[in-house]
N, C-alpha and C positions, 0 to 999 in steps of 0.2 A: 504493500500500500504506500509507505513512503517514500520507494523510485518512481510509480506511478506518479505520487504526488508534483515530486521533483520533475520528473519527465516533461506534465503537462505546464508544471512553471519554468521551465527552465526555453522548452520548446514555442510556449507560448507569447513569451517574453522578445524571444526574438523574431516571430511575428509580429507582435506589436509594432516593435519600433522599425522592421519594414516597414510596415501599414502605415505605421504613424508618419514615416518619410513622404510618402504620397499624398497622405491626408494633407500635412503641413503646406507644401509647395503647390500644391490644388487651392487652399484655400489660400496662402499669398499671391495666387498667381490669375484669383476672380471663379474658378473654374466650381460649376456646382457639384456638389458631392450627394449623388442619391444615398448611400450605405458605407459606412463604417462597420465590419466584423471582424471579430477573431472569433477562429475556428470554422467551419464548413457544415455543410447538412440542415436540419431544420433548426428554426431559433429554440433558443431555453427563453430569453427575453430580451426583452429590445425596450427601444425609449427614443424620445427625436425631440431635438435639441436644433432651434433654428432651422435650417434646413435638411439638414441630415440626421438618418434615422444610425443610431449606435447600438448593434445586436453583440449577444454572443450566441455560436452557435452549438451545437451539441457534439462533434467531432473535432476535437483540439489539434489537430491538424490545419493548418493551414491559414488564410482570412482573405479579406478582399478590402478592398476601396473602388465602390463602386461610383464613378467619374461620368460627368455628362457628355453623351457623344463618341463613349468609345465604341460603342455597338451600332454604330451609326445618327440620322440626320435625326436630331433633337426638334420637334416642331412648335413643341410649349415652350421655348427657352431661347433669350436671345442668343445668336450667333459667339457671343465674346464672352459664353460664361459656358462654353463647352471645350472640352478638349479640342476635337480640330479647327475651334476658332480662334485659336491661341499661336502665337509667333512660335517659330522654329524653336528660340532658344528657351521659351519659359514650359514647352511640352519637352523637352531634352532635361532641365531641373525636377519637372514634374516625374518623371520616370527614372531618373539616374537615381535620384536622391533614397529610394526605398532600399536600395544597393549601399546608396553612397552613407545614411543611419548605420549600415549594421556594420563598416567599417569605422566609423567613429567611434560606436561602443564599445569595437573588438579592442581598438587600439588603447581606448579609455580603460579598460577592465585590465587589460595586460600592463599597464601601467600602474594601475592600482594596486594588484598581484606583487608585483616585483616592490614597487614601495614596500606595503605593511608585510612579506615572507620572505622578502628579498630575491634580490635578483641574478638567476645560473646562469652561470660563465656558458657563452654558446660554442667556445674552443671545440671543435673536434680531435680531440686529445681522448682518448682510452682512458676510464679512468680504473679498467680492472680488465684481464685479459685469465681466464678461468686454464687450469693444469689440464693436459689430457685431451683439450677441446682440439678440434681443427685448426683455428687460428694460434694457437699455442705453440703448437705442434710445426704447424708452417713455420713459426719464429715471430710472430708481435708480442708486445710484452706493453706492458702498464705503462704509460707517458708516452707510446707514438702516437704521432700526428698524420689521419687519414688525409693524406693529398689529393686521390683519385680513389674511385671505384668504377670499372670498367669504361676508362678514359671519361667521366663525368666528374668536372671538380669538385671537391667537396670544401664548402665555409664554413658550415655548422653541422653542428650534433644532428640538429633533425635532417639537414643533408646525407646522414650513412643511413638514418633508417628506414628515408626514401629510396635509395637508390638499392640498398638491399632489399628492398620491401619487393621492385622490382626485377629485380635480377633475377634468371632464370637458373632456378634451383639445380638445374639436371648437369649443369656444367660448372666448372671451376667461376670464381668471380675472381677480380682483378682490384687489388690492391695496391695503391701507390703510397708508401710509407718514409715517415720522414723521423729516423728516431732519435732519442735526446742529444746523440755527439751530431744531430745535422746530417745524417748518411740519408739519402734516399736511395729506397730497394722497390723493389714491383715484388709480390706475391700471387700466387695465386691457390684460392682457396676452397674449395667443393662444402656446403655445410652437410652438416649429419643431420639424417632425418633420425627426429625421437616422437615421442608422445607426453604433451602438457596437458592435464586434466582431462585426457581425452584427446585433444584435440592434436593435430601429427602438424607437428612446427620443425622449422630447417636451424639447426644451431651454429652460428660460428666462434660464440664462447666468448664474445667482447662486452663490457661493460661500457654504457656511455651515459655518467653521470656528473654533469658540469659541477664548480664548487659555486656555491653562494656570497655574491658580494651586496653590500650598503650600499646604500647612497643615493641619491636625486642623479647623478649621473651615468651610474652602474643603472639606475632601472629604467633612464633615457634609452641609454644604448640599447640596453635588454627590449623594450618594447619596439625600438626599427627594424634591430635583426631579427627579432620571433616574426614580427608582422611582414616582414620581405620571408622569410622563410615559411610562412602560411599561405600567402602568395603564388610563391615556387613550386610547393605541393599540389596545389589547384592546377597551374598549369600543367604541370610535367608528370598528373596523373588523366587531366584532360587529353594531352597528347597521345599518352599511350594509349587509352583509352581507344580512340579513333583509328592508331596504329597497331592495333592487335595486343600490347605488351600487359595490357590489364583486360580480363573479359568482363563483362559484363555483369557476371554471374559472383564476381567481387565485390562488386557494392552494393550498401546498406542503405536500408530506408528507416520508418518510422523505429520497426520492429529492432533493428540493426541497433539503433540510436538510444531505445530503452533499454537494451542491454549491459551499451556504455554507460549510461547513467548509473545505471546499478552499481558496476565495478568505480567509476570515480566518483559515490560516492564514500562510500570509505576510505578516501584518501584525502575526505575535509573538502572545508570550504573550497578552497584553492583551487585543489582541481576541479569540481566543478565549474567555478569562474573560469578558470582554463577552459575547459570544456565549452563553456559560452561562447568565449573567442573565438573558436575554433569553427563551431559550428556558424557563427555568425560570416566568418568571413570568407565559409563556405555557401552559405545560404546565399551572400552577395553576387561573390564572385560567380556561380551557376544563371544568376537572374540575367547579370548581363553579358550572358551569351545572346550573339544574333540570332535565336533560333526563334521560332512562332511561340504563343503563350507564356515567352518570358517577355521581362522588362529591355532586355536586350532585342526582342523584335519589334518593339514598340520603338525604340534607338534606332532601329537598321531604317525603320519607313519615314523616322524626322529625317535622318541623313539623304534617302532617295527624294523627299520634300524638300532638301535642303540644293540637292542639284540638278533636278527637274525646274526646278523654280514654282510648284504648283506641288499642293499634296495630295496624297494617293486614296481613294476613293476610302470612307469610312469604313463603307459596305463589303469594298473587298478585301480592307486591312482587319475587317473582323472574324470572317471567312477562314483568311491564315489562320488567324490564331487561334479559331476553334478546331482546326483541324489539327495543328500542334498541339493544344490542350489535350484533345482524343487521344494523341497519340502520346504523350506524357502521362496521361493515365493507365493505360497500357503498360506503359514501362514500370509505373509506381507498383503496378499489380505482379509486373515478373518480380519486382528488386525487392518487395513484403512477403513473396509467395518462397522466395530462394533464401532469405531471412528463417521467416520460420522452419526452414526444410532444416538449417543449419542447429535448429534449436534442440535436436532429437537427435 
């Protein structure tokens, strides 16, 4: 009951302040707002406040800001309190901004993190290399410094457990090591498969736990590099993604996300703040992609407005994006249905 609890505050929270990015820049920007929700499906209760009515719905997944005009030609309402009556640039704030909230807060919270628990060294430096293991065995020892993994540079700690994350298990990986007398060597290293709780993980026997520093400038730094290396992760699992190196059948959805909750709960506040970040600057980063039903296709069609010199029919820019939508629900159904497969 408590991760559930946690789940739906923690998930909910950053829908809001998506939602709440849209809301905000809609209403400084004149535009009417039919509906404010959080959550999806039938209401529990609603209330209407000036013009807009504020639900919540019964499915904490999810919300909406529903905007004048985005489904097409508004015929109650003047032209300049709709979305496509609105200039290039204040419909490009209106939509970036639901994205551009959940990177303020991620960067906000990782800062606040690193203030009051302080803030881990991002050094990619070993901080413990296990007897017996594969990498042990090949020759790294405690204080080398990963240079490369299969010619991919590595700047930080979360950079080796990306790039191993991605590395193809069946073959040797590639290590560019730089150790305390300055020698740099290439390794190469095959992990062992074992079994954790169950579940059949590849080991290379490296410990990578930064030390903890003070200070207003340690948790400066610490919130540029986690946030550029949060970033990094989005992309260069998007890439693969598209290029075979991650399937499909990897990624987690709601079910996925309750599970983490669970586990970083009991590692305290922190982590789960962590965890907000994380997923915040995932939920952003995803929206603006150019694809239909994200906020990223709602960006592709100001831009084609932006060089056509005329915008592109309401009717048909709604059309896209229900057929992305369709087709984003489909996928949410494989990525909860592979989730739970994984639960048994």
């Amino acid at each position: 009951m408590v991760t559930l609890i946690l789940f739906i505050i923690l998930l909910g929270s950053i829908i809001f302040i998506h939602e709440g990015g849209h809301f905000l820049f809609a209403k400084l920007t004149g535009i009417y707002v039919y509906e404010f929700a959080l959550g999806m499906g039938p209401k529990l209760f609603s209330f209407k406040k000036g013009e807009t009515v504020y639900s919540l719905r019964a499915i904490p997944i999810g919300g909406f800001c529903q905007l004048a005009g985005e489904e097409g030609e508004e015929e109650d309402l003047p032209k300049d309190r709709t979305l496509p009556g609105k200039k290039p640039w204040q419909k490009f704030l209106v939509m970036f901004f639901g994205a551009g909230f959940n990177f303020i807060s991620a960067i906000l919270v990782l800062f606040f993190i690193s203030l009051v628990w302080g803030a881990t060294s991002t050094e990619p430096i070993l901080s413990s290399v296990e007897k017996g293991t594969p990498a042990y065995e090949a020759g790294l020892r405690k204080g080398d410094e990963i240079l490369e993994i299969n010619g991919h540079d590595i700047w930080t700690i979360d950079d080796i457990s990306l790039y191993l994350t991605i590395a193809d298990t069946n073959e040797a990986t590639e290590f560019k090591i730089k150790d305390k007398n300055d020698n740099v060597e290439t390794y190469k290293i095959k992990p062992e498969k074992t079994k954790v709780d169950g579940e059949e993980r590849y080991l290379y026997g490296i410990g990578m736990v930064g030390e903890e520093q003070d200070g207003f400038l340690a948790s400066l730094k610490y919130t540029v590099v986690k946030t550029g290396s949060l970033f990094k992760q989005m992309g260069v699992t998007l890439l693969n993604l598209f290029t075979g190196g991650i399937h499909l059948n990897q990624l987690s959805g709601p079910v996925g996300i309750y599970e983490v909750v669970g586990s970083q709960a009991s590692g305290g506040i922190a982590s789960l703040l962590y965890l907000f970040s994380f997923l915040s600057i995932n939920v952003g980063f995803i929206n603006l992609l150019p694809l239909p039903a994200f906020d990223g296709g709602h960006i592709l069609f100001i831009i084609i407005e932006k060089i056509k010199g005329s915008p592109v029919k309401p009717e048909t820019e709604a059309k896209f994006h229900a057929v992305g939508l369709f087709l984003l629900m489909l996928l949410m159904i494989y990525v909860t249905f592979n989730d739970i497969l994984r639960l048994f």
